[in-house]
LOMARKE-104595 format. One record per residue: residue in three letters; chain; x, y, z of N, C-alpha, C in turn. Coordinates in pm, 1 decimal, m for minus. Example, Ala and Ser with C-alpha at 12.3 -4.5 7.8 and 13.67 -1.06 7.14 Angstrom:
LOMARKE-104595
ala, A, 1319.0, m569.0, 780.0, 1230.0, m450.0, 780.0, 1320.0, m330.0, 780.0;
ser, A, 1285.0, m225.0, 708.0, 1367.0, m106.0, 714.0, 1290.0, 3.0, 787.0;
end
This chain:
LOMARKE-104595
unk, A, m1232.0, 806.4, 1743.5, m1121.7, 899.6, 1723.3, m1165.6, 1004.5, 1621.5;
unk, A, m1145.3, 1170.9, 1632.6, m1207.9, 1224.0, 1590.8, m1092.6, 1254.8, 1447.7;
unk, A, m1113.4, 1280.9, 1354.0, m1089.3, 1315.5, 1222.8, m931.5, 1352.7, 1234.3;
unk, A, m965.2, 1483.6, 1371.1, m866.6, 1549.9, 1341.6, m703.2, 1524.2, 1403.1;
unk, A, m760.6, 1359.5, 1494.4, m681.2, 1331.5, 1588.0, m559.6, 1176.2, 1509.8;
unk, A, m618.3, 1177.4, 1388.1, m594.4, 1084.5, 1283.9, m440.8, 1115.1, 1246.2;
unk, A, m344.8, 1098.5, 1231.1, m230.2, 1152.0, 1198.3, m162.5, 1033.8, 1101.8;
unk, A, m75.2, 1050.9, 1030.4, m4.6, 974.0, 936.3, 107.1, 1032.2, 881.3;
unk, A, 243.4, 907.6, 944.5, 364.3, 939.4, 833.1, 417.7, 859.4, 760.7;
unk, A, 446.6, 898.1, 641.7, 484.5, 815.3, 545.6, 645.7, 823.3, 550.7;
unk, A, 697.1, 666.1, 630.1, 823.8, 686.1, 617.1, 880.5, 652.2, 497.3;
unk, A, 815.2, 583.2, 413.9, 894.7, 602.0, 266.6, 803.0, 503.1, 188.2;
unk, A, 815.6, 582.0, 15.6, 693.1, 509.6, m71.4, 831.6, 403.7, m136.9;
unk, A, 776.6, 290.9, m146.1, 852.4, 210.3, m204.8, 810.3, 213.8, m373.9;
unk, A, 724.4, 192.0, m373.1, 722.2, 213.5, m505.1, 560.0, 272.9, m592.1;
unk, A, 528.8, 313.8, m701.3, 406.5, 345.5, m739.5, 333.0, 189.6, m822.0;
unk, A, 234.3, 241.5, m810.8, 150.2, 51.1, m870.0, 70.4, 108.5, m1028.9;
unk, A, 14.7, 186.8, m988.6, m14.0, 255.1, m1112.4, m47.8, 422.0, m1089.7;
unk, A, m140.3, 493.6, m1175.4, m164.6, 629.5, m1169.5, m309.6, 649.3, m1202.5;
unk, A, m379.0, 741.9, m1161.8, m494.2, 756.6, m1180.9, m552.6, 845.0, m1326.3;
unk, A, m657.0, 879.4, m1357.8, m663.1, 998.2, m1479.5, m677.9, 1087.0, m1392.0;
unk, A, m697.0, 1125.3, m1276.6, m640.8, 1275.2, m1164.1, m532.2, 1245.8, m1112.5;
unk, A, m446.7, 1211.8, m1166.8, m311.3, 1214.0, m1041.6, m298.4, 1139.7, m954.0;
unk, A, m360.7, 1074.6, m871.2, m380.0, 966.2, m752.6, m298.4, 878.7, m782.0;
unk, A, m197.1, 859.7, m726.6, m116.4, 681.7, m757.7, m133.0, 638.7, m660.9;
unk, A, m140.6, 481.4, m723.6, m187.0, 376.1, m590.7, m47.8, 319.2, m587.4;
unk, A, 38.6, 348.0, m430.0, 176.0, 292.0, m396.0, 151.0, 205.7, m261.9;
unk, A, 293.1, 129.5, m302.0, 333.1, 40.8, m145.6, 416.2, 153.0, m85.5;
unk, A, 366.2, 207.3, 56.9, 454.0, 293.5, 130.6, 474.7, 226.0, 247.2;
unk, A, 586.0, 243.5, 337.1, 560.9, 216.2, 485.9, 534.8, 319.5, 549.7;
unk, A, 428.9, 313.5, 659.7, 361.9, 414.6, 702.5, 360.1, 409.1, 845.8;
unk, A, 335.2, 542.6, 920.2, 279.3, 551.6, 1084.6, 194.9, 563.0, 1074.0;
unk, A, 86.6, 508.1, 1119.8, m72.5, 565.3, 1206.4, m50.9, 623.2, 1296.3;
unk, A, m99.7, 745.4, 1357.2, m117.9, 751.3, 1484.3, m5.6, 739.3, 1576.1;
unk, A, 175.0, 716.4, 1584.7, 273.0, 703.4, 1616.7, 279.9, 604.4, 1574.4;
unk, A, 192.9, 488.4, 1541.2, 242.5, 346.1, 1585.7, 337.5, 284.2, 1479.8;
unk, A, 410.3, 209.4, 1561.4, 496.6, 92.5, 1445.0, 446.2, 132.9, 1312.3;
unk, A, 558.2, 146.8, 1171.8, 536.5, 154.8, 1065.8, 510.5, 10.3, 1006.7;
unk, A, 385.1, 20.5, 886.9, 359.7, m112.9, 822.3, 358.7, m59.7, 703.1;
unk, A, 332.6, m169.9, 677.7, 310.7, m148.2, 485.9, 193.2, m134.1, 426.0;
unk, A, 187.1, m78.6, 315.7, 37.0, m18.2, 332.2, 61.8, 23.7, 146.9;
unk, A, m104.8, m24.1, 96.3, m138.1, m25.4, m35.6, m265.3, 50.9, m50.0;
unk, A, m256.8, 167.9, m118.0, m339.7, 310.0, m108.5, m380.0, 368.9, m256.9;
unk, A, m434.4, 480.3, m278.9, m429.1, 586.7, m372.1, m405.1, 724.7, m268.8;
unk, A, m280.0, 772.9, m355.9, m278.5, 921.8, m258.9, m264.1, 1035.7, m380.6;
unk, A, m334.3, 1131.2, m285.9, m374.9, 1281.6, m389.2, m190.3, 1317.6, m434.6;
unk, A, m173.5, 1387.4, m504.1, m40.5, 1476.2, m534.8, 70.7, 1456.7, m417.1;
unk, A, m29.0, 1558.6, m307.2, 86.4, 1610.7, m198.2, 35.2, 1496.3, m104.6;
unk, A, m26.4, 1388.5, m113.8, m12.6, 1243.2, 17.4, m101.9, 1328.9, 160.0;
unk, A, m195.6, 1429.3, 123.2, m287.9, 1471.2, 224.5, m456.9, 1420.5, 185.4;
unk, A, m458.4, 1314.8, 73.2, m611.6, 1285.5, 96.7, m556.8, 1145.1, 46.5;
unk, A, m628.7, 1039.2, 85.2, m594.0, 902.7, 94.9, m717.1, 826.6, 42.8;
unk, A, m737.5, 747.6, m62.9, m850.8, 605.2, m42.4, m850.7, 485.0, 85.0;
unk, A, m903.0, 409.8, 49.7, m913.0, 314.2, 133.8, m797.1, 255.4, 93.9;
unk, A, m770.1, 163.1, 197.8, m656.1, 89.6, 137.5, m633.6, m50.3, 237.6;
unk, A, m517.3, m94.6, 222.8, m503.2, m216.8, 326.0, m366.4, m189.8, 364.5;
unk, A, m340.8, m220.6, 492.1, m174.6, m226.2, 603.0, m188.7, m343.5, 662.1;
unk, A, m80.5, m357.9, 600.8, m20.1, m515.8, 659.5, 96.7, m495.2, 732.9;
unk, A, 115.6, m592.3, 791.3, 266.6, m575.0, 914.2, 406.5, m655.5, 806.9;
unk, A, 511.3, m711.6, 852.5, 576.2, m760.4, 764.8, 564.8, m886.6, 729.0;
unk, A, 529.5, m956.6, 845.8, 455.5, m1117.0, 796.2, 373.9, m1135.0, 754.4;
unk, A, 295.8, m1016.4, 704.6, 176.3, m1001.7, 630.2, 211.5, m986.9, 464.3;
unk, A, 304.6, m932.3, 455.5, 353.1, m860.0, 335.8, 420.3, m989.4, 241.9;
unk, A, 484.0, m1076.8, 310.2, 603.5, m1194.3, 283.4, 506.2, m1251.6, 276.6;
unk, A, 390.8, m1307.0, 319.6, 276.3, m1407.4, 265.5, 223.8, m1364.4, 176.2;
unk, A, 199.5, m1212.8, 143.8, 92.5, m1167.8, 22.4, 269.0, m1175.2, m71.8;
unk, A, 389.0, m1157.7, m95.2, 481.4, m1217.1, m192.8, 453.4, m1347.1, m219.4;
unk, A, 435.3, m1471.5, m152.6, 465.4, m1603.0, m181.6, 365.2, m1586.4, m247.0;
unk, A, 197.1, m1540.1, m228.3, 81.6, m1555.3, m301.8, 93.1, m1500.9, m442.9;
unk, A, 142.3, m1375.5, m423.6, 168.8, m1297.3, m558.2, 282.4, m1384.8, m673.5;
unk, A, 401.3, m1387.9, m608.7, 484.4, m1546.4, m653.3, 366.2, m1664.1, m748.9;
unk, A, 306.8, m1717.0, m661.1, 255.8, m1783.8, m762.2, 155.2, m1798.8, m808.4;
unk, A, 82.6, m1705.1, m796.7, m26.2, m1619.4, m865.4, 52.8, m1579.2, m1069.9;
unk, A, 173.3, m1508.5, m1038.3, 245.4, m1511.5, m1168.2, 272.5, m1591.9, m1212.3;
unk, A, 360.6, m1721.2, m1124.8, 416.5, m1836.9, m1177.7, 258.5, m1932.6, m1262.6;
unk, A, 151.1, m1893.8, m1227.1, 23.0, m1997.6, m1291.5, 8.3, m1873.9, m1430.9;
unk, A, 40.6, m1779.5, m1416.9, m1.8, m1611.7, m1497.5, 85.3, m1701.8, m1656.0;
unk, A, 221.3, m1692.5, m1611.2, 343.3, m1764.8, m1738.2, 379.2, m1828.3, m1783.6;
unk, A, 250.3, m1979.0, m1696.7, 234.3, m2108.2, m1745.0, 131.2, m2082.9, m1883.5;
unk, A, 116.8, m2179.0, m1938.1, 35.4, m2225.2, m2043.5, m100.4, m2301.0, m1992.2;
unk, A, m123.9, m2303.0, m1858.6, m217.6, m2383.7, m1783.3, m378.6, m2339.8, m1771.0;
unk, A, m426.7, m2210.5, m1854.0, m506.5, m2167.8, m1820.1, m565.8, m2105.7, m1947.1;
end
């Protein structure tokens, strides 16, 4: 698929994760590829959301497993266990 045939909409940023020292924040948005079904998706985007890093898209049963992990990933974080 050629560069220019790449398309992306961001139906909405849920939230920012952090910020870059250029501006870049890395957010959870749900997104289109290409028309398809919106997923969720963890990025760095320029200012105006026209240049992108790598990133990862997950679907929603993807997202609810990376919560339970994140869940207790913290819950071992606020223990005294480590």
């Amino acid at each position: 698929m050629a560069k220019d045939d790449f398309k992306h909409e961001i139906i909405n940023i849920i939230g920012t994760i952090s910020e870059g020292k250029k501006g870049w924040k890395k957010e959870l948005t749900r997104i289109s590829w290409s028309g398809a079904e919106p997923k969720y998706d963890i990025r760095s985007w320029s200012d105006d959301h026209q240049k992108m890093s790598k990133g990862i898209t997950m679907d929603e049963e993807e997202l609810r497993v990376l919560k339970v992990l994140i869940d207790k990933e913290i819950e071992y974080l606020d223990s005294d266990t480590f």
